[in-house]
Steps between C-alpha positions, in 0.01 A plus 500: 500500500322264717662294806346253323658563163782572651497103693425339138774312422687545148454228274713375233354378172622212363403322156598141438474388116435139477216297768677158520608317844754800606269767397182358704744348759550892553166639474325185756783696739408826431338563860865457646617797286176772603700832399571349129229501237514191270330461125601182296440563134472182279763515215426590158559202306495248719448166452195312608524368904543177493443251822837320616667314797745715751698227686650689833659342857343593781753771689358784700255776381301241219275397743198644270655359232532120647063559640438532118759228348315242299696173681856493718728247483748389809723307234695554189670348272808570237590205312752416194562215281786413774303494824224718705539753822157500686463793747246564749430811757204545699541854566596564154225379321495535123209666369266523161318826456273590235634865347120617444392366841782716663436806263145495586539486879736840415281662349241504717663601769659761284161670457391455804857727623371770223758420219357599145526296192514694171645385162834628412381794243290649783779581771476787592727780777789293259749826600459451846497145578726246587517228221589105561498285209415130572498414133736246365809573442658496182764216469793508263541294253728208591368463873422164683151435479254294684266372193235275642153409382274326800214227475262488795354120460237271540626118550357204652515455840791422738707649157655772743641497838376763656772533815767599250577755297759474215698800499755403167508146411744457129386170407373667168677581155819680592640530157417882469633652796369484908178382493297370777132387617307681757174332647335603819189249559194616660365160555560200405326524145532900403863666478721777343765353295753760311764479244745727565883598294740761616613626176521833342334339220101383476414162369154452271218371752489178375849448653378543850136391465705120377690506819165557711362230365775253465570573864188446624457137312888410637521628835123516585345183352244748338412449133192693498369843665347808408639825500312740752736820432806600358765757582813609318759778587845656441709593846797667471774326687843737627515826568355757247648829422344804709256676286560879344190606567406764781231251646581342775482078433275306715471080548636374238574822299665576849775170526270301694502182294751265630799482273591103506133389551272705350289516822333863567207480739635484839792750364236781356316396844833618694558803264090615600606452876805691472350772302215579718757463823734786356198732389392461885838542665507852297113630587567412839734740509386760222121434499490604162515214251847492245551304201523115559814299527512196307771311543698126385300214741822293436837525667786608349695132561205298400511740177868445410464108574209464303680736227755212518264232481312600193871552311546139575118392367637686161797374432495124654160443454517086473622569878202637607289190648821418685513811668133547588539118654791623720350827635167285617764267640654705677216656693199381718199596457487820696784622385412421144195743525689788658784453228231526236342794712792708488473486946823229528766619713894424402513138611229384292701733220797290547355218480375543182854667356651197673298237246538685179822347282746761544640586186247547272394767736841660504457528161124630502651757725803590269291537243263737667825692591597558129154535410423213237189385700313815445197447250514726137304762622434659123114385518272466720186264550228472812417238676157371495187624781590190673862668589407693817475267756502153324640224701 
């Protein structure tokens, strides 16, 4: 054998079913992990991509993200039929990204680093390879969900203020459970504007495609637009049960979606980062390239408090609005964005226990305890393509 053979260093394969956000967040990364071999293979069966809006905080390590965002916003804005918390942060910007502008950017890069795009059928060294599988997971039947369908819109001008985005504002038709509007204007004529429920139950379109357009003529003057795109999706919200399959999960398939929020960009971002950082900590040492280690981008407190959270949103839904009001209350702007981010520390943690009505959470946490919060897990359904990553 060669010295030069011998000097080669050992290279692990490693598939990863599914090229969505974490999968290409992965492979645009893949020259930071030089003794592993990566292949994404597009699913069998999946749906067809469809273009959406990633809203993310800018925290360390998305700096490529924020270059590509579509607009930023220094202000922000949760309001309820009983009054308004406006929050600004100029070092925690809010930011609109485009999912295929992002996906695009990874994939380039992704070839460029030598990672090889086959369909799913066509993997091949299956035996040998490390497997990561960013697909969504499958959600029991019962869970919170984050139903939404999205209107990007055409209005007259000076319809929109453009300096503010509107994070959750509940001035629309509570009478079937938490629902909220979302709008992020681009400029002062073209926005996003969302209907969103947390329910483990759908409503027909025409229930949230009403509230679009009744917000829009009541809170935005605007009678008439045009609809430039729409979006729709399905985010799980709480903690999933751990899959039984020998694949190792990745982004969302992997616990990066934010329990309470639904937010999974910057999270599958911090999962990437972690990922590669492990895989180098062991070839520094080894020089020979192990299986990756995926693991949780979330802390175990922020877990368990947004485990707590989401029990309330269940049972004392008509307290919802309330309680988003207080949390935005209770924070500035900065520490708003880092709570959101999953970076806050314990005081800004305290500060948000300290706002919440005790005893309904008591209860939520009781009822965790004895285990009546937990969703009947004897079916199963999937979230939509707009799952990994949305918000």
């Amino acid at each position: 054998m060669s010295a030069s053979t011998q000097s080669r260093p050992i290279r692990q394969i490693v598939h990863v079913i599914g090229d969505g956000c974490a999968a290409l967040s992965l492979a645009a990364r893949a020259d930071e992990v030089p003794h592993h071999r990566l292949t994404l293979a597009h699913p069998d069966g999946a749906p067809p991509r469809q273009d959406h809006i990633w809203g993310f905080w800018q925290i360390p390590g998305l700096e490529a993200a924020a270059e590509l965002a579509r607009h930023r916003w220094t202000c922000w804005r949760v309001a309820t039929a009983e009054g308004e918390a406006l929050l600004a942060s100029q070092k925690h910007a809010y930011y609109a990204l485009h999912r295929n502008r992002w996906e695009s950017y990874c994939t380039d890069l992704a070839r460029g680093h030598g990672v090889t795009f086959v369909s799913q059928k066509k993997l091949k060294d299956v035996a040998t390879a490390q497997i990561l599988d960013s697909r969504p997971p499958a959600v029991p039947a019962g869970q919170m969900i984050q139903h939404f369908i999205g209107w990007e819109v055409a209005a007259p001008r000076g319809s929109f203020d453009s300096t503010q985005a509107i994070l959750m504002d509940f001035r629309c038709d509570q009478s079937r459970g938490i629902h909220f509007i979302y709008l992020l204007p681009f400029d002062d004529r073209t926005a996003l504007v969302e209907s969103t429920m947390f329910a483990p139950d759908r409503q027909p379109d025409v229930f949230f495609e009403t509230a679009i357009t009744q917000y829009l003529a009541a809170h935005c003057g605007v009678a008439k637009f045009t609809t430039e795109r729409t979006e729709a999706g399905a985010i799980p919200l709480g903690r999933l049960p751990r899959s039984t399959s020998a694949m190792i999960g990745l982004g969302s398939n992997g616990g990066a979606i934010r329990p309470s929020s639904g937010y999974a960009f910057a999270f599958i971002q911090r999962q990437i980062a972690d990922t590669i950082s492990r895989a180098g900590q062991t070839t520094a040492t080894t020089d020979r390239g192990g299986p990756l280690a995926v693991r949780s981008p979330h802390k175990p407190v922020d877990l368990w408090m947004d485990e707590v959270f989401v029990a309330v949103l269940r049972h004392w839904p008509a307290r919802a609005p309330a309680l988003f009001l207080r949390m935005a209350r209770a924070l500035d702007g900065d520490e708003f964005a880092l709570f959101l981010s999953g970076e806050a520390g314990w005081v800004v943690r305290l500060k948000v226990i300290l706002a919440m009505p005790k005893w309904i959470f008591i209860k939520a946490v009781c009822r965790l305890i004895l285990g009546s919060s937990s969703p009947n897990v004897a079916g199963v359904i999937s979230p939509s393509s707009g799952g990994e990553g949305a918000r």
